[in-house]
C-alpha positions as CSV (number, residue, x, y, z in Angstrom):
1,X,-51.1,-19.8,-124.9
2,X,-49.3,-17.3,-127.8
3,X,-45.9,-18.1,-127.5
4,X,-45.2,-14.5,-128.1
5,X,-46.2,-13.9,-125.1
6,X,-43.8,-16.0,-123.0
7,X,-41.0,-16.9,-125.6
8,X,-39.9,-13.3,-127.9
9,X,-38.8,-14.4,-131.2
10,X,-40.8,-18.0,-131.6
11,X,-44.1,-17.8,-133.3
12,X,-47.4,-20.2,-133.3
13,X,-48.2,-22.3,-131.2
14,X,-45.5,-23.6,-128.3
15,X,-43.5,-26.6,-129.4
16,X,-41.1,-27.8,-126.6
17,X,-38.9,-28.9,-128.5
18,X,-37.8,-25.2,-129.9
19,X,-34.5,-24.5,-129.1
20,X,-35.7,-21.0,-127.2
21,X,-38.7,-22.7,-125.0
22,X,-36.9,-23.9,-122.1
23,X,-34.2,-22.1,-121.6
24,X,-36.5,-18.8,-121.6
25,X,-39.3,-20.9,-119.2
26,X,-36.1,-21.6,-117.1
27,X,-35.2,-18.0,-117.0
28,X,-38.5,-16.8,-116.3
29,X,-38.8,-19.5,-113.5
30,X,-35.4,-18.1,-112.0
31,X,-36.1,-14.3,-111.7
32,X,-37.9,-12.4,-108.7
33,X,-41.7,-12.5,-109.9
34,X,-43.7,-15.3,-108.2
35,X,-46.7,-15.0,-110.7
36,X,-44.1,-14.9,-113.8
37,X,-42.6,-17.8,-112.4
38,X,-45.5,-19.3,-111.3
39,X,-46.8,-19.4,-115.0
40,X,-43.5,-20.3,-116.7
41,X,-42.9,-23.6,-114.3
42,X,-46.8,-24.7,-114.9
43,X,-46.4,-24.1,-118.9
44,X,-42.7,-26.2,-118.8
45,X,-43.8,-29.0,-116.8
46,X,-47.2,-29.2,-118.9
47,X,-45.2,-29.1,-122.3
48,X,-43.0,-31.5,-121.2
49,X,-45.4,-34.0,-120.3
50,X,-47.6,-33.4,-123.5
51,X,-44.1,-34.1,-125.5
52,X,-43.7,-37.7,-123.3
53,X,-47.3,-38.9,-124.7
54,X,-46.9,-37.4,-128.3
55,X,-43.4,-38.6,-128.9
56,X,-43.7,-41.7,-126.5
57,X,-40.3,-40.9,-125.2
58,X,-38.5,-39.2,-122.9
59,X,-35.5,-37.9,-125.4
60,X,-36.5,-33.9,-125.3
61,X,-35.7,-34.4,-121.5
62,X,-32.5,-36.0,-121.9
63,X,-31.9,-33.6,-124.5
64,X,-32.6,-30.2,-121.9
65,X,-31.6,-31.5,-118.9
66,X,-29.9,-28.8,-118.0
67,X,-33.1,-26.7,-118.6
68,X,-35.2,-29.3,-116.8
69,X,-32.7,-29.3,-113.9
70,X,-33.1,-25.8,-113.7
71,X,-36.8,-25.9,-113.8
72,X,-36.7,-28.2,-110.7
73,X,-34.5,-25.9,-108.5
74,X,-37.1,-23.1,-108.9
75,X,-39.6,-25.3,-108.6
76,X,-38.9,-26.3,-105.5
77,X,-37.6,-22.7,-103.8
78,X,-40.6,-21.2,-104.8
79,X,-42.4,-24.3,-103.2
80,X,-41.2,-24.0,-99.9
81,X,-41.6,-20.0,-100.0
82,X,-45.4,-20.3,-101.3
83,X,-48.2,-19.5,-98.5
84,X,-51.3,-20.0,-100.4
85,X,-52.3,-23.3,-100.6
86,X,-53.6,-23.6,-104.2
87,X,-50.5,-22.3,-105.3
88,X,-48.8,-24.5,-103.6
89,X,-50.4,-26.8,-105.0
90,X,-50.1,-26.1,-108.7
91,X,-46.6,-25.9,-108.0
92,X,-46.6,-29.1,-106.2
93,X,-48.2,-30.4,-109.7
94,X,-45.5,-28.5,-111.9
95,X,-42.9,-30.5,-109.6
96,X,-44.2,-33.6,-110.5
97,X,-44.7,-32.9,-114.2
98,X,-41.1,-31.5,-114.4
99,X,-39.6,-34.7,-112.7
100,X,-42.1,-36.5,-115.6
101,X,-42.1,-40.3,-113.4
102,X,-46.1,-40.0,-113.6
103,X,-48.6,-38.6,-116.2
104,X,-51.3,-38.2,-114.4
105,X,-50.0,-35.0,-111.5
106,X,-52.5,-32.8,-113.4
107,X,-55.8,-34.5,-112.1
108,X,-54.1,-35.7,-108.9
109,X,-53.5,-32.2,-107.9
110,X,-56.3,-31.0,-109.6
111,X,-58.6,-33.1,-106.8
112,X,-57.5,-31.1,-103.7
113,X,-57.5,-28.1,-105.2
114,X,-61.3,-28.1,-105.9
115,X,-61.8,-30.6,-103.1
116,X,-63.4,-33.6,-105.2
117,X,-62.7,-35.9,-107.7
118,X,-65.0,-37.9,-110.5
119,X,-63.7,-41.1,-110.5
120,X,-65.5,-44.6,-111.5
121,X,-65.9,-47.4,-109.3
122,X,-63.6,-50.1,-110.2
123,X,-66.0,-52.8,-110.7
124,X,-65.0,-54.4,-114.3
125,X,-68.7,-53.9,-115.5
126,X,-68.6,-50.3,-115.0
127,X,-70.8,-50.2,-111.9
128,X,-71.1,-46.0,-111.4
129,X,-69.7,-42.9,-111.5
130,X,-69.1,-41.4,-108.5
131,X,-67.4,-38.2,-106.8
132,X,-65.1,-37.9,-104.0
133,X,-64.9,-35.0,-101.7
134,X,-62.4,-34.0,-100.1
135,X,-62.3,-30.6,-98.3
136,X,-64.6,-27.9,-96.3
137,X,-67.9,-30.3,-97.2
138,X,-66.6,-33.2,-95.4
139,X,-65.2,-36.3,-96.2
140,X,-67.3,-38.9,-97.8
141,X,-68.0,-40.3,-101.4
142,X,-71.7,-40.4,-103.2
143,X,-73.6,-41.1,-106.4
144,X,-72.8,-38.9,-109.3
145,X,-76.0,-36.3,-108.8
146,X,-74.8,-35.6,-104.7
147,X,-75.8,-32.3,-105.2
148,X,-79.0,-32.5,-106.3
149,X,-80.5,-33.9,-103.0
150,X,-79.8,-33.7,-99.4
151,X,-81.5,-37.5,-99.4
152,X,-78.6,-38.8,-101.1
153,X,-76.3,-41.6,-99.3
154,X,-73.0,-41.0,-98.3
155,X,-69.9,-43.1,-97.2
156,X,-67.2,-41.9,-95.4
157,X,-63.4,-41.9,-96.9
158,X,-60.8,-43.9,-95.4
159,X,-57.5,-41.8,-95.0
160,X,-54.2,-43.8,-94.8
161,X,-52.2,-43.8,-92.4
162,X,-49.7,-41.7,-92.5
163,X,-46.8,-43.8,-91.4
164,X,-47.7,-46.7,-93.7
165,X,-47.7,-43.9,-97.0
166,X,-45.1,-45.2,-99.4
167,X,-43.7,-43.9,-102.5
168,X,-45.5,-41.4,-104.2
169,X,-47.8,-40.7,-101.2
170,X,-45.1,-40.4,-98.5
171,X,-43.2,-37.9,-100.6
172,X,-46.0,-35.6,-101.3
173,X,-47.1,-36.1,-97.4
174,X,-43.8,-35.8,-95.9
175,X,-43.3,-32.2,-98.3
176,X,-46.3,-30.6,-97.7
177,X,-45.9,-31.5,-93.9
178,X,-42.2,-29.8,-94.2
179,X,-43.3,-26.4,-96.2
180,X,-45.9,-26.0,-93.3
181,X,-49.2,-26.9,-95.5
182,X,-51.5,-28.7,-92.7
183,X,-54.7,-28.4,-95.2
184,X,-52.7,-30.4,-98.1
185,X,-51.3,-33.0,-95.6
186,X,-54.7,-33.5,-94.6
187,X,-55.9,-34.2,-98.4
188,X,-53.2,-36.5,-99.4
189,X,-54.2,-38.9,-96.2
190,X,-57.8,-38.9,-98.1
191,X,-56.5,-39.0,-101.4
192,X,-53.8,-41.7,-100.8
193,X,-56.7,-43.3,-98.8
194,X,-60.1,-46.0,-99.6
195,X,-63.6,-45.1,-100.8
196,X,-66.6,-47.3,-100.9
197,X,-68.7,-47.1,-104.3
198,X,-72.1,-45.8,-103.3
199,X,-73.7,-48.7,-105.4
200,X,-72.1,-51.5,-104.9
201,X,-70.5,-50.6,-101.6
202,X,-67.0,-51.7,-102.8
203,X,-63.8,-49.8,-101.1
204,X,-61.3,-49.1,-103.5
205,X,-57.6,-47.2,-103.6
206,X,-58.7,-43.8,-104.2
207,X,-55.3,-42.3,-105.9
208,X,-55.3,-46.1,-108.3
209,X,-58.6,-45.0,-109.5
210,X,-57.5,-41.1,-110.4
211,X,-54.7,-43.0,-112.3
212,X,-56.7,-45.2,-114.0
213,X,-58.9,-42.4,-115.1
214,X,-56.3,-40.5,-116.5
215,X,-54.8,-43.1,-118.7
């Protein structure tokens, strides 16, 4: 993204660490425009993350905590005022980025918005790729090529339990159950759930292998 278009007076290409970047992504996030907002939590959360893995520290966070507080309080207002469920979602995602405790929100969040992930089975030889989906198609897991054939096998997900959720899953399930987001509490049972590799049949921690896959 041009930075002129989201930060006046910085040129090239967005460094996080400029004095002007957050504070003006925290003012955007603040005022009355839910796209404007929308945009500037997404970008902050994103650059901030970026600047975790590039600088292999968290000091630009201690640095602008104030800004990063901030972040988080619109964050979560425009959260628990958003009706669509992908944007809900992405702001879910910029959440999570923002808070900065995992690196991986992007592709976890990424999943239930387009209803599938492509993960690998965790079989140490590599045994296959494989997609889950999650969403209007059903609940299941197959080979790689699923939708190139009606013939292929499919194995039904395993969604946790809600009350046994801990950590990361509980507090995802327990928000979107509070902001009214039945569709998303639904995907975080499959996503915090068990699939079975479609070769060698093996169930496996579906959110440990979206992890995995994004390291």
């Amino acid at each position: 993204m041009d930075v002129g278009l989201c930060v006046p007076g910085v040129l090239g290409s967005l460094d996080v660490a400029h004095p002007l970047v957050l504070p003006t992504l925290a003012d955007m996030a603040e005022a009355d425009k839910a796209d404007t907002a929308a945009s500037a939590l997404h970008l902050a959360g994103a650059l901030l993350v970026q600047a975790d893995q590039r600088y292999e520290t968290r000091n630009l966070r201690y640095q602008y905590a104030s800004e990063v507080t901030r972040l988080l309080g619109a964050a979560n207002r425009w959260r628990q005022a958003t009706a669509d469920r992908n944007d809900y979602c992405y702001l879910v995602e910029a959440t999570l980025n923002l808070e900065g405790d995992i690196h991986w929100a992007e592709d976890l969040i990424w999943g239930i918005v387009s209803e599938e992930y492509e993960l690998e089975c965790p079989d140490p030889d590599g045994c296959a790729s494989l997609w889950v989906i999650i969403g209007e198609r059903g609940f299941f897991s197959a080979a790689e090529d699923y939708t190139l054939s009606d013939d292929i096998e499919t194995f039904p997900l395993h969604p946790a339990d809600p009350r046994a959720l801990e950590g990361l899953g509980r507090r995802l399930h327990d928000l979107a159950l509070a902001d009214g987001h039945e569709e998303v509490v639904r995907a975080l049972t499959y996503t915090f759930g068990e699939a079975t590799c479609p070769e060698c049949e093996q169930r496996f921690s579906v959110v440990g292998q979206i992890a995995v896959c994004s390291s």
